[in-house]
Backbone bond lengths (Angstrom), bond angles and torsions (degrees), N, CA, C in turn:
res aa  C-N    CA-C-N  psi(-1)  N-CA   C-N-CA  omega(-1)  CA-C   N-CA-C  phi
1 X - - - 1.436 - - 1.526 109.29 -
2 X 1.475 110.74 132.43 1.703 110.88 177.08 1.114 110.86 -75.44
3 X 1.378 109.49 139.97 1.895 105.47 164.84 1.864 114.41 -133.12
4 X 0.934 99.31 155.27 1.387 123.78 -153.53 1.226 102.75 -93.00
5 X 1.441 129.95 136.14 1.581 121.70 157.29 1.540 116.39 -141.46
6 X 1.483 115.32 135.98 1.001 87.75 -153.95 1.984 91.03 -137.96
7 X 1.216 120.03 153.02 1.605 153.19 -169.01 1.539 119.63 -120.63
8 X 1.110 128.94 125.24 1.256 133.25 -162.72 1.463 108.20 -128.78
9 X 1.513 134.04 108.08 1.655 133.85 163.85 1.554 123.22 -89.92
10 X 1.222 105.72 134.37 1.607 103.53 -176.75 1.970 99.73 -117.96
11 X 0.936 134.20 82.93 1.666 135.23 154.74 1.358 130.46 -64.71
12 X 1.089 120.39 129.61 1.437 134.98 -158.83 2.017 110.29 -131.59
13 X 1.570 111.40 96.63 1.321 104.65 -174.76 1.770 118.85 103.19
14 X 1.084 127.10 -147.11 1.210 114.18 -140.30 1.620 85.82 -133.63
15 X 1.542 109.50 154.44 1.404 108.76 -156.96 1.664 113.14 -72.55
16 X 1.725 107.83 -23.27 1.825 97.01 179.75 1.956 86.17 -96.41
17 X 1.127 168.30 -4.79 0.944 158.66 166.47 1.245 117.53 -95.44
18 X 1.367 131.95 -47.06 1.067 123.28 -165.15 1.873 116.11 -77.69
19 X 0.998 113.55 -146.48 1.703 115.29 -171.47 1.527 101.79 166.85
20 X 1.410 103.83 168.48 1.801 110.16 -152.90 1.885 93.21 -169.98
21 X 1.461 90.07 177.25 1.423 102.34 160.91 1.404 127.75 -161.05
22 X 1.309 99.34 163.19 1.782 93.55 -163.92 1.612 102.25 -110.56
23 X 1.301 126.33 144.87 1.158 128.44 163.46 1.419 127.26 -130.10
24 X 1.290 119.96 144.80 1.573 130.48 -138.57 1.994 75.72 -112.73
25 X 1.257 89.85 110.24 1.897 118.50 -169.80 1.674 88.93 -58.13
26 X 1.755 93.73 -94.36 1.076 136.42 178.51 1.991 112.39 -7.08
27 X 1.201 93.90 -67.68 1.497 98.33 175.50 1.159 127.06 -97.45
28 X 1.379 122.64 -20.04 1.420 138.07 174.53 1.286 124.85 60.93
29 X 1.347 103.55 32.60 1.746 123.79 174.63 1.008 121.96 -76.50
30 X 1.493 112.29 0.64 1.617 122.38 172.11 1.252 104.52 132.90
31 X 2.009 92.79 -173.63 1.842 117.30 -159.71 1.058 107.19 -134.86
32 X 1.167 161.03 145.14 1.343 158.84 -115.41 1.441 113.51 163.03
33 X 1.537 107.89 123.41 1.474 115.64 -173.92 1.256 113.19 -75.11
34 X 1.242 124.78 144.51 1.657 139.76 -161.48 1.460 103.46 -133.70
35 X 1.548 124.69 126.62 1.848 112.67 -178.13 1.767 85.75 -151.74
36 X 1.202 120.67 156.65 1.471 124.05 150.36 1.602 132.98 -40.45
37 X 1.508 105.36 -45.77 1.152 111.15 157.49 1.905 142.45 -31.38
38 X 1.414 78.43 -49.90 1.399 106.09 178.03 1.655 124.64 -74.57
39 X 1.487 99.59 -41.78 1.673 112.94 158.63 1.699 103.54 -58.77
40 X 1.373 145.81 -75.05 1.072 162.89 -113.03 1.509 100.99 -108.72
41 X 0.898 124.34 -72.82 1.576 161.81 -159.12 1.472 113.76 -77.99
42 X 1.543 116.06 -137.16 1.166 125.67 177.70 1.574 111.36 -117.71
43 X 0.992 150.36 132.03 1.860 160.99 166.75 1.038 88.91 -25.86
44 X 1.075 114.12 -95.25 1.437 136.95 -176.69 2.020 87.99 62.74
45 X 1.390 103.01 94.61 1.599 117.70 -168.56 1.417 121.99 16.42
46 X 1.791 122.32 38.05 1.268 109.79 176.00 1.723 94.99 -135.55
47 X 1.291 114.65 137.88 1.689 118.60 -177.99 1.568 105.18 -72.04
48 X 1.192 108.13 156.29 1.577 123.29 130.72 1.016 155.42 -125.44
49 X 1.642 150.18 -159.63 1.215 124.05 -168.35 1.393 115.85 -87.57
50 X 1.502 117.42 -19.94 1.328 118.32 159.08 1.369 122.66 -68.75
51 X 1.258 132.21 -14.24 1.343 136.96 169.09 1.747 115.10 -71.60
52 X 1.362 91.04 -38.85 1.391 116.44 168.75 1.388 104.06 -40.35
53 X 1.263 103.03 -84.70 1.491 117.04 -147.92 1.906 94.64 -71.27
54 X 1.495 122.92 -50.79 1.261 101.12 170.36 1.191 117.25 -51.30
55 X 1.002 139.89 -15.18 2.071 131.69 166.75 2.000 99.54 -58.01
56 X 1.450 97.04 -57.43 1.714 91.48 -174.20 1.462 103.84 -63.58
57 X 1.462 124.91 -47.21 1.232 111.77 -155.28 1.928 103.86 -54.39
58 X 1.563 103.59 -57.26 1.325 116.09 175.23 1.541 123.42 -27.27
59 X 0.959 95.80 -68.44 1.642 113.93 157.21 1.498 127.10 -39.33
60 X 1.502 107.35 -75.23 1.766 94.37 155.79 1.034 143.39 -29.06
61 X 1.641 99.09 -50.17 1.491 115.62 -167.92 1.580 120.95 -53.16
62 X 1.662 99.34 -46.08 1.414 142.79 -179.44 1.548 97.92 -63.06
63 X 1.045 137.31 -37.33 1.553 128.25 -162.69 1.490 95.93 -113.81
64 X 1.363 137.79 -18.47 1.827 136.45 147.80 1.351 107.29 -73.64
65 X 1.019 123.24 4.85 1.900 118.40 -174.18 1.595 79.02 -108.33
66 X 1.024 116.94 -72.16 2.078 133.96 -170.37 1.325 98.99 -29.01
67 X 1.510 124.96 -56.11 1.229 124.32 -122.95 1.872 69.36 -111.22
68 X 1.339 138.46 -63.39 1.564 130.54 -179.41 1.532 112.71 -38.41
69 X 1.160 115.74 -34.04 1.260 108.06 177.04 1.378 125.91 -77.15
70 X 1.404 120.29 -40.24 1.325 151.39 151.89 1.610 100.85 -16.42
71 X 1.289 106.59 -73.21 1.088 116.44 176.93 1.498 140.57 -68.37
72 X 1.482 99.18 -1.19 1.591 102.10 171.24 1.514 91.33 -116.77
73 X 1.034 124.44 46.24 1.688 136.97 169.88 1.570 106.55 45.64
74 X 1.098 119.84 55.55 1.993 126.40 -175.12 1.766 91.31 -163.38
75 X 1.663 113.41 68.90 1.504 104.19 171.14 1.522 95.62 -87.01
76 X 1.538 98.85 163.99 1.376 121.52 -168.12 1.834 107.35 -69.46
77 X 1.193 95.92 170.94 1.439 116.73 167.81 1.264 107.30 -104.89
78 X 1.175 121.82 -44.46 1.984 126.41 -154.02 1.445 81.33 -167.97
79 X 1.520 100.12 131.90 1.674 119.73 135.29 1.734 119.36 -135.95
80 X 0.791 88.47 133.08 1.521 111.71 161.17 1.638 136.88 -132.44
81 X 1.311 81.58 113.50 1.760 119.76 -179.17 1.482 122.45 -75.01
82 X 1.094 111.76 109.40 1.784 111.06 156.58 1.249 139.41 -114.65
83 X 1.064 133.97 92.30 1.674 135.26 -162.33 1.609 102.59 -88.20
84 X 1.234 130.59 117.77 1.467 151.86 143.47 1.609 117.26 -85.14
85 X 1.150 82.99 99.53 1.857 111.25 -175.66 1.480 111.72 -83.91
86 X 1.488 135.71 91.14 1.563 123.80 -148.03 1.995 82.07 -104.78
87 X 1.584 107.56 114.14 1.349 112.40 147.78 1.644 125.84 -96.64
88 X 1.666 116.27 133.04 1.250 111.74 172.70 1.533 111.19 -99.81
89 X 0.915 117.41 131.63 1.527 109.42 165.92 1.530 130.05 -66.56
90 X 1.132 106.62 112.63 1.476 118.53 -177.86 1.733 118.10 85.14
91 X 1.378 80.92 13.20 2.100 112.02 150.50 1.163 114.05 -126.06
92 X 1.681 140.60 -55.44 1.290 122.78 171.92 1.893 76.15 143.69
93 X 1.464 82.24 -136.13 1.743 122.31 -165.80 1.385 96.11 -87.90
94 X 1.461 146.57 131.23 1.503 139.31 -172.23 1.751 108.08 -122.40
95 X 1.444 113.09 -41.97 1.223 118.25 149.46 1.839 102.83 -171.57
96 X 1.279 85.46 -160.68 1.762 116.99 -168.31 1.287 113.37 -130.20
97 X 1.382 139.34 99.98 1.024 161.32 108.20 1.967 125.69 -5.19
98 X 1.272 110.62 55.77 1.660 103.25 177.79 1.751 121.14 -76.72
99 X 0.938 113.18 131.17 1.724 106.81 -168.65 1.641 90.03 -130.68
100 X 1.535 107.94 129.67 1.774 92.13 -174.60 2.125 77.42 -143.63
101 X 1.449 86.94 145.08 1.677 92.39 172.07 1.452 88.74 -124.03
102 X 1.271 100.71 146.55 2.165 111.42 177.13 1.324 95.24 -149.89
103 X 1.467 94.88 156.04 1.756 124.61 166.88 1.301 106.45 -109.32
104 X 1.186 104.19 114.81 2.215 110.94 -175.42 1.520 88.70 -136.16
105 X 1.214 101.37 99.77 1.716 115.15 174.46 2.138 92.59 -65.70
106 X 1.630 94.54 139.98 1.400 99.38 -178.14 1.783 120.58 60.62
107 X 1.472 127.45 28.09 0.885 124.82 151.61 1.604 118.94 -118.22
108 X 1.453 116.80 141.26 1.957 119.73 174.32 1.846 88.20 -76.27
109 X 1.807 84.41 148.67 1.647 111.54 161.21 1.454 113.14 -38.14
110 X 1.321 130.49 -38.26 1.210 145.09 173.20 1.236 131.35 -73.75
111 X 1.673 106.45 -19.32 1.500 116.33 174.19 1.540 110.63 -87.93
112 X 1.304 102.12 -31.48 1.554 125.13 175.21 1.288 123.43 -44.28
113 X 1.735 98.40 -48.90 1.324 115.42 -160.32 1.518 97.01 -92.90
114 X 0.755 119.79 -31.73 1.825 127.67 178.66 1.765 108.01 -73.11
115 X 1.230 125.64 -9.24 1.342 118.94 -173.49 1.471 86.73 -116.75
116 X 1.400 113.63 -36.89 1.671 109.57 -176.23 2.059 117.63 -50.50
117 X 1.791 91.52 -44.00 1.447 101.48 177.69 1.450 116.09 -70.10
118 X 1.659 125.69 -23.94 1.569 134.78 -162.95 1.688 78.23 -85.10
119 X 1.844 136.85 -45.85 1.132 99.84 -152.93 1.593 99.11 -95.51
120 X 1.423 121.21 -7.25 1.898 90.25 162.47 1.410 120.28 -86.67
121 X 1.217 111.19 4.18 1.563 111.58 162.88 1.747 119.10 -64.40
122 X 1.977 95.75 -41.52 1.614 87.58 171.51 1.215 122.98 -96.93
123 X 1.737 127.10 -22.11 1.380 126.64 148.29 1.363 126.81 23.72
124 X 1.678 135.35 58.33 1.297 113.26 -174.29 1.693 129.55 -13.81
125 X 1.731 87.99 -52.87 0.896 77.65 -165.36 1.830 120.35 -95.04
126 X 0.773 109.39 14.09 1.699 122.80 159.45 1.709 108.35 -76.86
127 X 1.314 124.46 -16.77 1.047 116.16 -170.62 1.545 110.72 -112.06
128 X 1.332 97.05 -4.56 1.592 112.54 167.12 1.450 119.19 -85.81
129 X 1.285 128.13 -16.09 1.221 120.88 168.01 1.591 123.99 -129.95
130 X 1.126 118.44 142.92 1.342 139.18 -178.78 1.319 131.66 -68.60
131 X 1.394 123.04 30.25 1.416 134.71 162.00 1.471 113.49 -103.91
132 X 1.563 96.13 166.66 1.765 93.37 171.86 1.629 106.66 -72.54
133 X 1.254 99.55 154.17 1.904 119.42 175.67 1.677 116.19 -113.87
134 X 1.502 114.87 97.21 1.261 89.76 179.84 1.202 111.98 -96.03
135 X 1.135 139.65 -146.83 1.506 134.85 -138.78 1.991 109.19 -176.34
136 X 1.159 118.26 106.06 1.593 108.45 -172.98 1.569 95.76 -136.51
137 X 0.945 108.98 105.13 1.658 108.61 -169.88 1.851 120.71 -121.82
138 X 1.216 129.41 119.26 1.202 104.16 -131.33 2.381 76.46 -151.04
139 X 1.542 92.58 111.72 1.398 102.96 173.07 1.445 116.37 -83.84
140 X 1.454 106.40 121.39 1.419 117.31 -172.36 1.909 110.98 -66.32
141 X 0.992 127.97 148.13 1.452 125.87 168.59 0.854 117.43 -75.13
């Protein structure tokens, strides 16, 4: 069954001055200030859409890594995910950077790294966007 999720932005003004906010519909965990600054610049406590999307990618990544491993009977102990979302201005999105360290009792560095690359290959959401993906995957002792 498909399911739907859905995010709502409201912007006010002009794209290096103005500012807006986005709100996460679906779950209703909140609204979050959005400015140019913040894409470009420094946060300085306001999101953007690359912050955004490295939250999903991270997240995805982490629950196609969970669930691949799961399934070759070696589920994880710990993962941890980091997505670095590189925007250029007046290029866009340039790539994605995933760095994940895990504890998989009974798997080699090599088994790791080979299930790590199969799951951002299936990653919805790696497969939803059109930049390069690199990959730094690193088995905890």
């Amino acid at each position: 069954m498909a399911t739907t999720r859905t995010a709502t932005a409201h912007w006010e003004g002009s794209l290096f001055e103005g500012s807006g906010q986005v709100t996460l519909e679906s779950s209703g965990i909140g609204t979050f200030d959005v400015n140019w600054p913040a894409r470009a610049e420094a946060p300085n406590g306001v999101t953007s859409p690359e912050e955004l999307i490295a939250a999903a990618h991270s997240t995805c990544f982490s629950m196609a890594f969970s669930n691949g491993l799961a399934q070759a009977g070696t589920p994880p102990t710990t993962l941890d995910t980091t997505a670095e979302v590189t925007f250029q201005p007046g290029t866009g999105i340039t790539g994605i950077v995933l760095k994940v360290v895990g504890s998989v009792p009974g798997l080699s560095a090599e088994q790791f790294q080979e299930a790590a690359e199969a799951a951002k290959e299936g990653c919805p959401v790696s497969q939803a966007l059109s930049v390069p993906i690199t990959l730094e995957a690193t088995l905890a002792g």
